[in-house]
KOLLUM-413023 format. One record per residue (C-alpha): residue in one letter; x, y, z. Coordinates in steps of 0.2 Angstrom, whole numbers, padded with zeros to 4 digits, always signed. Layout:
AXYZ...
***
This chain:
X+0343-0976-1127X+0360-0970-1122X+0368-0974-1135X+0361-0983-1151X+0345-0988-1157X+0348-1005-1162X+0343-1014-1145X+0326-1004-1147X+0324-1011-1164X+0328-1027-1159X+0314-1024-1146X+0302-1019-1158X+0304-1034-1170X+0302-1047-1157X+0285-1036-1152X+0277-1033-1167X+0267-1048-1172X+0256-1047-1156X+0255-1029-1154X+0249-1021-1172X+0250-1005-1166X+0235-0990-1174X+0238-0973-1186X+0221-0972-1188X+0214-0970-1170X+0197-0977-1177X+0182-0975-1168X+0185-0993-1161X+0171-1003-1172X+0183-1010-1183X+0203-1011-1188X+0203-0999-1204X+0214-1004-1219X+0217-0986-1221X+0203-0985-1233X+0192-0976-1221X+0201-0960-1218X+0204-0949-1232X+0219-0936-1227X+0225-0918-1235X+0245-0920-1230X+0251-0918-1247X+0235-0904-1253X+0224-0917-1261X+0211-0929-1253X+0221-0947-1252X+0220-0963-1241X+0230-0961-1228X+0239-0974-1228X+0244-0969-1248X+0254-0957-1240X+0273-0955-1239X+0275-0947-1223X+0272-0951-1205X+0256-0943-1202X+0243-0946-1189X+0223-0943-1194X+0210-0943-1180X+0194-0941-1186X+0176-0935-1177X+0170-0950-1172X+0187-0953-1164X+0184-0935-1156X+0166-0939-1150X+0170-0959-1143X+0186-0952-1133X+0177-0938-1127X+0190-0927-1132X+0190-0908-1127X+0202-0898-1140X+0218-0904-1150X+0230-0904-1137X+0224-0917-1132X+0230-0929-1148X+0245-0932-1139X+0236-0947-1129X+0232-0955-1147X+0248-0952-1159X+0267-0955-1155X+0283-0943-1150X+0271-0928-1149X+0267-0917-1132X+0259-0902-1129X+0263-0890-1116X+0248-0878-1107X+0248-0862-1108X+0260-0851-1098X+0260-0835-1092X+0242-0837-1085X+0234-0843-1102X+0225-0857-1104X+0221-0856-1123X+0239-0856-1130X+0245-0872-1141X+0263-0877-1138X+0267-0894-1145X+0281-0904-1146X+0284-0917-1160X+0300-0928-1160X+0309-0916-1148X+0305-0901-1157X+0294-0888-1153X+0293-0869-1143X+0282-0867-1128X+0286-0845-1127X+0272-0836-1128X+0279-0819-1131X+0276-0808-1151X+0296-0812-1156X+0297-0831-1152X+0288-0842-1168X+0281-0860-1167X+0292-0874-1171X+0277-0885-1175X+0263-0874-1184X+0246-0876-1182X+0235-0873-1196X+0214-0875-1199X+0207-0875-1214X+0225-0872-1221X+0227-0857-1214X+0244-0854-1203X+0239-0849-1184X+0254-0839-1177X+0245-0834-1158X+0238-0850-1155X+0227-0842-1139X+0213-0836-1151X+0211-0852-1160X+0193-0860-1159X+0197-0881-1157X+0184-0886-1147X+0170-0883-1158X+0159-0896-1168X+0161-0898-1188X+0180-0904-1186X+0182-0916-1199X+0199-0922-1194X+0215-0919-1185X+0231-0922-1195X+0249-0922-1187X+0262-0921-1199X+0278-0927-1191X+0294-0918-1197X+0298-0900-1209X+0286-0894-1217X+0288-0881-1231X+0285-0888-1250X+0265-0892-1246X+0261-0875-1234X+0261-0858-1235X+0270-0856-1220X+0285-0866-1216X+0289-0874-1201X+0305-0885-1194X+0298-0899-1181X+0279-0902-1189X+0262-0897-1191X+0245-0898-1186X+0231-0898-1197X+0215-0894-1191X+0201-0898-1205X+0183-0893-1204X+0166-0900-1210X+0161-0892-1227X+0141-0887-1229X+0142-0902-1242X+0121-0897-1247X+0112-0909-1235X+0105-0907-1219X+0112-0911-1202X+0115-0909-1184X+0127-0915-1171X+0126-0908-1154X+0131-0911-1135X+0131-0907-1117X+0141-0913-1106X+0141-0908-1089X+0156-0912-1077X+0167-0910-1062X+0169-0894-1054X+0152-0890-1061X+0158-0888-1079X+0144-0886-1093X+0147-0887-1110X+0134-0884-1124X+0138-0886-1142X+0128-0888-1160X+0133-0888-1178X+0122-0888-1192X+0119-0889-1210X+0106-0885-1222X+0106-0881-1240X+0102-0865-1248X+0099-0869-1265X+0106-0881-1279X+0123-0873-1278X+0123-0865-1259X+0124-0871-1241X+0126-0867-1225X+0135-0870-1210X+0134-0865-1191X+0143-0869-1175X+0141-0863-1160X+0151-0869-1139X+0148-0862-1123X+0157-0869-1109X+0157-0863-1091X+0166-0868-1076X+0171-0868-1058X+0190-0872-1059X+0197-0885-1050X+0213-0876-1042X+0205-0866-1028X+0209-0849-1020X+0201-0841-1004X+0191-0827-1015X+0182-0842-1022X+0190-0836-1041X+0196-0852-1044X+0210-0855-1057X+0207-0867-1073X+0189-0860-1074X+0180-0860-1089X+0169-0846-1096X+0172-0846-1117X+0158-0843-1130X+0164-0847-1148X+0154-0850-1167X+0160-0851-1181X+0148-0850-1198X+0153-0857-1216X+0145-0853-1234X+0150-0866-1246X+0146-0861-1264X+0148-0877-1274X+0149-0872-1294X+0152-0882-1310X+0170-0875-1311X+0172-0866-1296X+0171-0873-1277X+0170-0857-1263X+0171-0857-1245X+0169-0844-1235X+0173-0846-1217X+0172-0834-1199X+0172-0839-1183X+0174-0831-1167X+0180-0832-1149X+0176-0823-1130X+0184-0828-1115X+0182-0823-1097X+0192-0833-1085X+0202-0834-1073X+0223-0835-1073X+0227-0856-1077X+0230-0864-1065X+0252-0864-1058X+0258-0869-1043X+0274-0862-1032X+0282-0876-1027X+0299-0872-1019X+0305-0857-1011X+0322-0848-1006X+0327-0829-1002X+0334-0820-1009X+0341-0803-1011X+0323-0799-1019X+0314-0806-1006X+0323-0801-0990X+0322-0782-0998X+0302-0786-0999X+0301-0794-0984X+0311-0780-0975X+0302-0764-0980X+0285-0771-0987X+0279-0788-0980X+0285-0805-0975X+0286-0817-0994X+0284-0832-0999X+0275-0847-0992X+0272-0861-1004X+0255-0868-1004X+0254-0887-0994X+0245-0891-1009X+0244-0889-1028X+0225-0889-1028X+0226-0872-1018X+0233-0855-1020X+0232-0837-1022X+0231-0823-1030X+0232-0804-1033X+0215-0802-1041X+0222-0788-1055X+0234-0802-1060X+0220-0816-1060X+0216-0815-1078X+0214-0825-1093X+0203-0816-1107X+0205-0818-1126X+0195-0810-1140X+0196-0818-1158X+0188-0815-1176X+0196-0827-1189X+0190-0825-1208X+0195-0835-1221X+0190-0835-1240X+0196-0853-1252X+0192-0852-1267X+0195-0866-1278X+0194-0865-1299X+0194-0881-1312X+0205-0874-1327X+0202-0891-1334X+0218-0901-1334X+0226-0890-1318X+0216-0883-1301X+0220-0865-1296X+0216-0861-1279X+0218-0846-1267X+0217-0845-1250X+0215-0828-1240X+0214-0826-1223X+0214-0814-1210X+0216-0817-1190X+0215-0806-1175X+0217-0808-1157X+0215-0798-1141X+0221-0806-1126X+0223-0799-1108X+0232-0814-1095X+0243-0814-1081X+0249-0826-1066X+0253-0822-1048X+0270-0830-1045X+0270-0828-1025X+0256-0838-1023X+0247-0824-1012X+0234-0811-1012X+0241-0801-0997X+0257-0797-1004X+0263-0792-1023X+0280-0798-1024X+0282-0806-1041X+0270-0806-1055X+0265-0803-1073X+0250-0797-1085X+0252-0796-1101X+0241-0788-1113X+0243-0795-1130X+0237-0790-1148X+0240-0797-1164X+0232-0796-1183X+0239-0807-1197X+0234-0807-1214X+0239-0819-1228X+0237-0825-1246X+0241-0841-1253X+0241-0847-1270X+0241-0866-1278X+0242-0871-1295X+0240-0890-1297X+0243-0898-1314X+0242-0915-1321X+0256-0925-1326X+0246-0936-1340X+0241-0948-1326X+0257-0953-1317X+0257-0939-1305X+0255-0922-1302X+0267-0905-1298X+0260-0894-1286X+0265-0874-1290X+0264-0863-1273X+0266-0844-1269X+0263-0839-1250X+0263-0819-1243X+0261-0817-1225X+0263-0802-1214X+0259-0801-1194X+0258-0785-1181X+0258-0787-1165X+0257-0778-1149X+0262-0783-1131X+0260-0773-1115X+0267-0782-1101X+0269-0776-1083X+0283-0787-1074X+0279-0786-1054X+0294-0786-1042X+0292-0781-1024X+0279-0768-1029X+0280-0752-1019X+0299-0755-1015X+0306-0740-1023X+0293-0728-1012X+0297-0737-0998X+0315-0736-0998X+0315-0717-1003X+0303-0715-0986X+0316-0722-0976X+0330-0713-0982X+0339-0726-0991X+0342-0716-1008X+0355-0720-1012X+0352-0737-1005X+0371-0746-0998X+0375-0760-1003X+0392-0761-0994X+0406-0752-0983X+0405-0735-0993X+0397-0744-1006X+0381-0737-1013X+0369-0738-1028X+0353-0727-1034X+0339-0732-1026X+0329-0732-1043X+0340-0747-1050X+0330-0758-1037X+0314-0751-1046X+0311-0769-1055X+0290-0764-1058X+0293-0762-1076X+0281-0758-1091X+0289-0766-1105X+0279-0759-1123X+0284-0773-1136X+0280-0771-1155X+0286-0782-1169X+0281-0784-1188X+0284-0800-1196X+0282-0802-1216X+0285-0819-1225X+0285-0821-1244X+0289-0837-1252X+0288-0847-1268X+0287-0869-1266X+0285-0884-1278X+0281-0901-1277X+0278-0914-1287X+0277-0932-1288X+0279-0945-1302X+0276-0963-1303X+0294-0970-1311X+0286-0989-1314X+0271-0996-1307X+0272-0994-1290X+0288-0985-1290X+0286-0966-1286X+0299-0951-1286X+0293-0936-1275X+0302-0920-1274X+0299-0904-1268X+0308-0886-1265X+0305-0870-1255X+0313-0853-1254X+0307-0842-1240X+0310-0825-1236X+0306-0817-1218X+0310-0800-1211X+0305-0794-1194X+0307-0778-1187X+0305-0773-1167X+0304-0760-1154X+0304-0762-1135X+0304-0746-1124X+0306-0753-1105X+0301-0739-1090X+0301-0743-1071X+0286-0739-1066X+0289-0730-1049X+0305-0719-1052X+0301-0717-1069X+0318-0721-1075X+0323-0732-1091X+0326-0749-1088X+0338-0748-1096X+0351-0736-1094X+0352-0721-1106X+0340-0732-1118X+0322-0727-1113X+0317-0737-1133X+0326-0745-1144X+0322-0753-1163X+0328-0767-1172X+0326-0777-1191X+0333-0789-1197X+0332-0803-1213X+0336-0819-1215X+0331-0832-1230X+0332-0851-1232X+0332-0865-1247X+0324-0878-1242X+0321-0895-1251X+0313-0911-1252X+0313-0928-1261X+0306-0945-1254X+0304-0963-1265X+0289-0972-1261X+0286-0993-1268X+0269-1002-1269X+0272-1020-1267X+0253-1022-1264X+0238-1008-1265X+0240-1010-1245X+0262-1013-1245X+0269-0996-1246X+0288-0993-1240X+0296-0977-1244X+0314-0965-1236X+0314-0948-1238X+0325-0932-1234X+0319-0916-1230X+0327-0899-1221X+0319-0888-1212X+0320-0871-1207X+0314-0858-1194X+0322-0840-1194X+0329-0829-1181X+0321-0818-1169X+0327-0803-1157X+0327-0804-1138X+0310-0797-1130X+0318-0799-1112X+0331-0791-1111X+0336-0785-1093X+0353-0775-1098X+0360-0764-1114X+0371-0779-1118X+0356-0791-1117X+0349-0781-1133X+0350-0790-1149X+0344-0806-1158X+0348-0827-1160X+0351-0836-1177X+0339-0846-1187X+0340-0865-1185X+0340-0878-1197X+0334-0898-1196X+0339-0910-1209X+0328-0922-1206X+0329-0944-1213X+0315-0953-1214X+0310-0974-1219X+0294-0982-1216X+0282-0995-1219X+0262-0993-1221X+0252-1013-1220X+0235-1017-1223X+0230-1032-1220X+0213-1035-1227X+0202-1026-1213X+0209-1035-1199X+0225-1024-1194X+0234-1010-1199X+0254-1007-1197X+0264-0992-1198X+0280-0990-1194X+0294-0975-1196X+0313-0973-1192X+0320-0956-1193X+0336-0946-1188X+0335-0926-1185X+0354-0916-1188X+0349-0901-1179X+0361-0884-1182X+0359-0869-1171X+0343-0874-1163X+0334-0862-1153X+0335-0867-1134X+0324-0854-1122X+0331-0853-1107X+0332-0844-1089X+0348-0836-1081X+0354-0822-1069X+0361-0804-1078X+0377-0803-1071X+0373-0783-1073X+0357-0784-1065X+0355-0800-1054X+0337-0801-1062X+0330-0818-1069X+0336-0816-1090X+0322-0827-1102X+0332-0829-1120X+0332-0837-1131X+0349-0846-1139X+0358-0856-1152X+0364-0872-1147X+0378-0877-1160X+0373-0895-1165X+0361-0909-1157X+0355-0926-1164X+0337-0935-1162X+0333-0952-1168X+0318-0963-1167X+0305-0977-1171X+0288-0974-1174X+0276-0989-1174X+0256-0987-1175X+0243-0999-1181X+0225-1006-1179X+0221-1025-1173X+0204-1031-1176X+0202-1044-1162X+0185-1050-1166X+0170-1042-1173X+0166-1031-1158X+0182-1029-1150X+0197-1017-1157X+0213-1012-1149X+0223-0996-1156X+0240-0992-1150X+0256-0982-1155X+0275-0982-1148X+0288-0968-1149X+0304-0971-1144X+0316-0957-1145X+0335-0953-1144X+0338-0935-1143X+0356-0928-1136X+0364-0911-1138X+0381-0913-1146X+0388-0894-1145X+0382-0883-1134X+0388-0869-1128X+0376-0857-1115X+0383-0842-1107X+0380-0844-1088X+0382-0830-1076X+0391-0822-1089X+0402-0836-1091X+0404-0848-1108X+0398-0864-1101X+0398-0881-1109X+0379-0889-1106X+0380-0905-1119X+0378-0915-1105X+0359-0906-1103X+0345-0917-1108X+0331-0909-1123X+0316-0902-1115X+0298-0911-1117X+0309-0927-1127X+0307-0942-1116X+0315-0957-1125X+0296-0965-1125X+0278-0962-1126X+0266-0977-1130X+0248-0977-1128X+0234-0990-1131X+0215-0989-1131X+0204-1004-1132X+0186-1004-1137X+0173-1015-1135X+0153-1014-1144X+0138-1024-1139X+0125-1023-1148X+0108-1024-1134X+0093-1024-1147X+0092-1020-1167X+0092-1001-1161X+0103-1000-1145X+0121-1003-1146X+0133-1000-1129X+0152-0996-1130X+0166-0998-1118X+0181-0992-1118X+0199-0989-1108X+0211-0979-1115X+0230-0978-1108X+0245-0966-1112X+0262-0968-1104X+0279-0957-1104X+0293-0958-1097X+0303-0947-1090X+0309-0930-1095X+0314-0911-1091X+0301-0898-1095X+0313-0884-1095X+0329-0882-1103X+0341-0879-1087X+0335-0898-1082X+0330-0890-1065X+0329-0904-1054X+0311-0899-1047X+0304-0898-1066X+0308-0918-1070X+0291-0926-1076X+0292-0944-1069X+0286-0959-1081X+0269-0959-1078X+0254-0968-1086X+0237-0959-1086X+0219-0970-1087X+0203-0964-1096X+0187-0974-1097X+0171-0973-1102X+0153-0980-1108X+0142-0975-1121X+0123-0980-1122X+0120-0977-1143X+0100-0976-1149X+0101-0980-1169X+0084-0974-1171X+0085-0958-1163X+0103-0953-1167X+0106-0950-1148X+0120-0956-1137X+0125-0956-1119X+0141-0957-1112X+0147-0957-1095X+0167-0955-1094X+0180-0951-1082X+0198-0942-1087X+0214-0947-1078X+0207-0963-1067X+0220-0964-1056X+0223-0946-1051X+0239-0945-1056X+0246-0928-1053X+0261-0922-1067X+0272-0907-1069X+0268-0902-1089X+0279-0887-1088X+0288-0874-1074X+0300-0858-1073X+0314-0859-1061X+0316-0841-1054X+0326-0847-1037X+0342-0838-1041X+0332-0823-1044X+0316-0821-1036X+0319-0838-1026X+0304-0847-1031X+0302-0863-1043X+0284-0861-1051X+0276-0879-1059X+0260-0882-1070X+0252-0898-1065X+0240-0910-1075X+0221-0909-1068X+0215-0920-1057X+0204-0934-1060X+0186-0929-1068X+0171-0936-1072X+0156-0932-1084X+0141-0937-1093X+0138-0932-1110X+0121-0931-1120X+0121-0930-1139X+0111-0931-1156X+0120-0936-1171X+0108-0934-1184
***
């Protein structure tokens, strides 16, 4: 993929007639035509194979017969799409990746390049988001900008979490599974009427954990202890449909699990090891480290509320949706790997509330098609407190030993302060988005439809950093103890895409979209001339595709696109030639290019065997850019794009056996493969993912009777051990930290589906 795509597409054709590849991800009983899943991409209920997009859609049986724990992990069913874990020490963030674009920061003045929205409502701190709980209807992955159908736009894609509705009958589902490293999950959601008009709806998920990357005080990393519910009041009129949903969160763990992998001293280092205590070993292996217990920390606190509202005006729908989120979060890691010294580290204590209001107006266009009408207001606050760690005490230590002003060379001496690097950085930032989008789409001739679509956002943020060392009680940076920035940016963005029906199940359509994601101010910054902000970037995005039923046997999809990016926002890692500290911006690279072939599908083999798979194949280069190294202007083109490898390819294959007229047993082995990539920008030679392949199976014992199931599973077969993402701090601090996949796990899972 070096150069063109036509050799892959070449490849393609010659594989497609034996490898019908799956978008629908179905539960494994039978190939879908598409008939069986009904998706909201374009805000109504459609078939999703109707659609004009590349969309994915798993739906709850998918969740329950993969054994599925959260939506990160919808990468091993749908192409081009990764997610990295959460950094930083937290272990509920949601970073994903689609067709090379996507934002893995964590810190208040960096935005997602792929949102995440449930229930329609736009999730900007993904760490207080409840996913794992029952009542999920459906996971939609919307592959590309995004902007004339949301509230919120969003450059790369979108995920679309969508939850059961009380819909006035009764029901139950619930599990527990119990797993490796003593892991326990308990979950229930239920339904029950009210009245004519009324229902109810309740979930509720505890899960509790040991953690399987072990540290001597026996407070493993990668634990689990979260309690989440969630309740929903459906009120179901004769002109007016209203859901009310809140839902909840409380976690008490321990940091995520990260690794030290490589070490080297440095200045830092041999300054902590010379007048504090020896630093750094890395741990002999990645299942074991340690850690500072007052930087072991991973708790989060959430309430979400949300109010949709929806009224029949008789030939048009108006509906409004409000929503208000708020998170709490306290997490840090230990980035010398040990509990005896406090040489580099960080905990970050996090806030944030966001409120917003959406309004839709759909109209009927006398049966040919319809012209969606949207306004969208959106403002965030947030609040980080972080405490950045280096050679803790040093300042103290060097004023003791007379080395204030500390030499540095023959007659050459600096302030013994400026090697005060235990900083308390105070980070706020208001965010306020307000804009106006249409689309509308119209069938030209039978089968022949025109869509088109138009957004103009508006989105000013305003931020204020003060930055204090914490032993000499000195500015970070000099003369400038705070300092506050605002600025505006706005965007037109439009849409259009031509869709033809040759059959009711033979749709191709192309489309053209841009995308948009705006500016944001440096939250690092390590010197006065590190202050200020990075441009917005743009994606024009290309799209063709084809979706094929064919009569219940097999489904096809395929998708070619081409992404022109301009200015894309690149996070990356550097020295301060001021400071010599480790620098984490964000920049604009001029101009890159990624290219690709989706293809997904369904095959039916026989009446109880079903194979699902999906390919991604992706050609993603930089073609002008331009970093500033060491203070130096420095042409990286050559650099490969983080978490793009050229291919991801899964495949599941499900078998049934029916063992009486009540007792039916399914088998299945599901397989996702990558290839290589770079998980970090730099392209740090000890953060390169190899091509891997990871192996899930399971078996399932299903009572028809009793509604009861039992499955028996293990995760990652194999054992296979991968890098998912890293920092390179070895200029700086000397040390190369990595986050690895888990091991392999096994568990047992009891449910009642009634």
């Amino acid at each position: 993929m070096r150069s063109t795509l036509y050799p892959i597409v070449s490849l393609i054709a010659l594989m497609a007639p034996g490898a019908a590849l799956s978008q629908t991800a179905a539960q494994g009983a039978a190939a879908s035509d598409g008939s069986d899943i009904v998706v909201t991409a374009r805000r109504r209920e459609e078939r999703l194979q109707d659609v004009p997009i590349a969309v994915s859609a798993v739906d709850a049986s998918t969740l329950d017969s993969r054994g599925l724990d959260n939506v990160t992990q919808v990468s091993q069913i749908a192409p081009n799409i990764q997610f990295t874990p959460g950094q930083g020490g937290n272990s509920g963030g949601i970073a994903p990746f689609i067709r090379g674009v996507g934002e893995n920061d964590f810190i208040i003045t960096s935005d997602p390049a792929v949102g995440v929205y449930i229930d329609g409502v736009y999730v900007a701190r993904t760490f207080g988001a409840t996913t794992e709980l029952l009542g999920i209807d459906r996971i939609e992955v919307l592959r590309g900008p995004q902007g004339t159908l949301f509230g919120k736009n969003t450059v790369g894609g979108a995920i679309n979490i969508v939850s059961a509705i009380p819909a006035g009958e009764q029901r139950i589902d619930a599990d527990l599974r119990y797993g490796s490293f003593n892991t326990v999950r308990g979950r229930v959601y239920a339904e029950t009427p009210l009245s004519d008009q009324w229902s109810l709806g309740v979930a509720a998920l505890g899960e509790f954990g040991e953690g399987w990357q072990k540290i001597p005080s026996g407070d493993n990393l990668g634990n689990r202890n979260v309690v989440a519910g969630k309740v929903a009041l459906h009120y179901d009129g004769e002109a007016l449909d209203a859901v009310l949903q809140v839902d909840g969160l409380r976690r008490r763990q321990n940091s995520a699990p990260h690794s030290m992998i490589a070490f080297t001293p440095t200045f830092f280092s041999i300054l902590q090891s010379t007048f504090l205590a020896p630093c750094c070993m890395v741990p002999g292996d990645i299942d074991r480290t340690d850690s500072t217990p007052a930087l072991n920390k991973d708790e989060t606190d959430a309430f979400n509320a949300s109010l949709t509202l929806t009224k029949d005006l008789g030939g048009a729908t108006l509906k409004s949706i409000t929503a208000y989120r708020y998170v709490d979060a306290l997490f840090g890691r230990d980035g010398d790997a040990s509990a005896a010294i406090n040489y580099a580290g960080d905990i970050h204590d996090e806030r944030a509330r966001q409120i917003s209001q959406e309004l839709q107006l759909s109209l009927d266009l006398g049966g040919r098609g319809t012209l969606l009408l949207g306004a969208f207001a959106y403002r965030e606050k947030t609040r980080d407190n972080t405490r950045l760690i280096v050679a803790d005490g040093l300042f103290p230590a060097l004023v003791a030993a007379g080395l204030d002003p500390f030499p540095i060379g023959p007659g050459i001496a600096i302030p013994a302060s400026s090697l005060d690097f235990n900083i308390d950085f105070r980070n706020r930032q208001r965010t306020d988005n307000l804009a106006i989008f249409a689309n509308g789409n119209y069938e030209l001739a039978d089968g022949l439809s025109l869509e088109l679509g138009a957004r103009y956002t508006w989105e000013n943020k305003k931020f204020y950093q003060s930055a204090m060392r914490i032993y000499s009680g000195e500015p970070l940076l000099a003369g400038t103890p705070s300092y506050t920035l605002e600025k505006s940016w706005d965007a037109f963005t439009p849409r259009a895409s031509l869709s033809y029906k040759f059959r009711p199940n033979l749709m191709t359509y192309a489309s053209y979209s841009r995308g948009f994601r705006s500016g944001g101010f440096n939250g690092r910054p390590t010197s006065v001339e590190e202050i200020g902000s990075y441009d917005p970037e743009y994606l024009t995005a290309y799209e063709a595709g084809l979706k094929a039923g064919f009569g219940g046997i097999a489904t096809v999809n395929l998708a070619l696109f081409r992404n022109e990016y301009r200015d894309q926002q690149i996070l990356v890692s550097t020295v301060s030639p001021t400071t010599g500290l480790i620098v984490v911006r964000n920049e604009n690279a001029g101009r890159s290019r990624i290219q690709g072939i989706e293809l997904e599908g369904a095959f039916k083999v026989s009446p109880r065997f079903t194979v699902t798979t999906a390919l991604g194949l992706l050609d993603a280069k930089y073609l002008d850019y331009v970093s500033v190294i060491n203070g130096v202007p420095t042409d990286v083109s050559d650099r490969k794009l983080k978490q793009a490898p050229d291919i991801t390819a899964n495949a599941s294959a499900v078998y049934q056996a029916p063992l009486s007229d009540n007792v039916e047993a399914l088998f299945r082995l599901d397989a996702a493969y990558k290839s290589q990539v770079f998980v970090d920008a730099e392209n740090t030679r000890l953060l390169r993912q190899p091509d891997h392949a990871i192996l899930n199976a399971s078996a399932e014992l299903r009572f028809a009777d009793s509604g009861l199931s039992v499955r028996a599973g293990v995760d990652n077969i194999t054992d296979r051990r991968i890098i998912t993402a890293g920092y390179d701090a070895s200029t700086s601090f000397g040390f190369t930290e990595a986050y690895y996949s888990p091991p392999r796990r096994y568990s047992i899972t009891l449910a009642l589906r009634r």
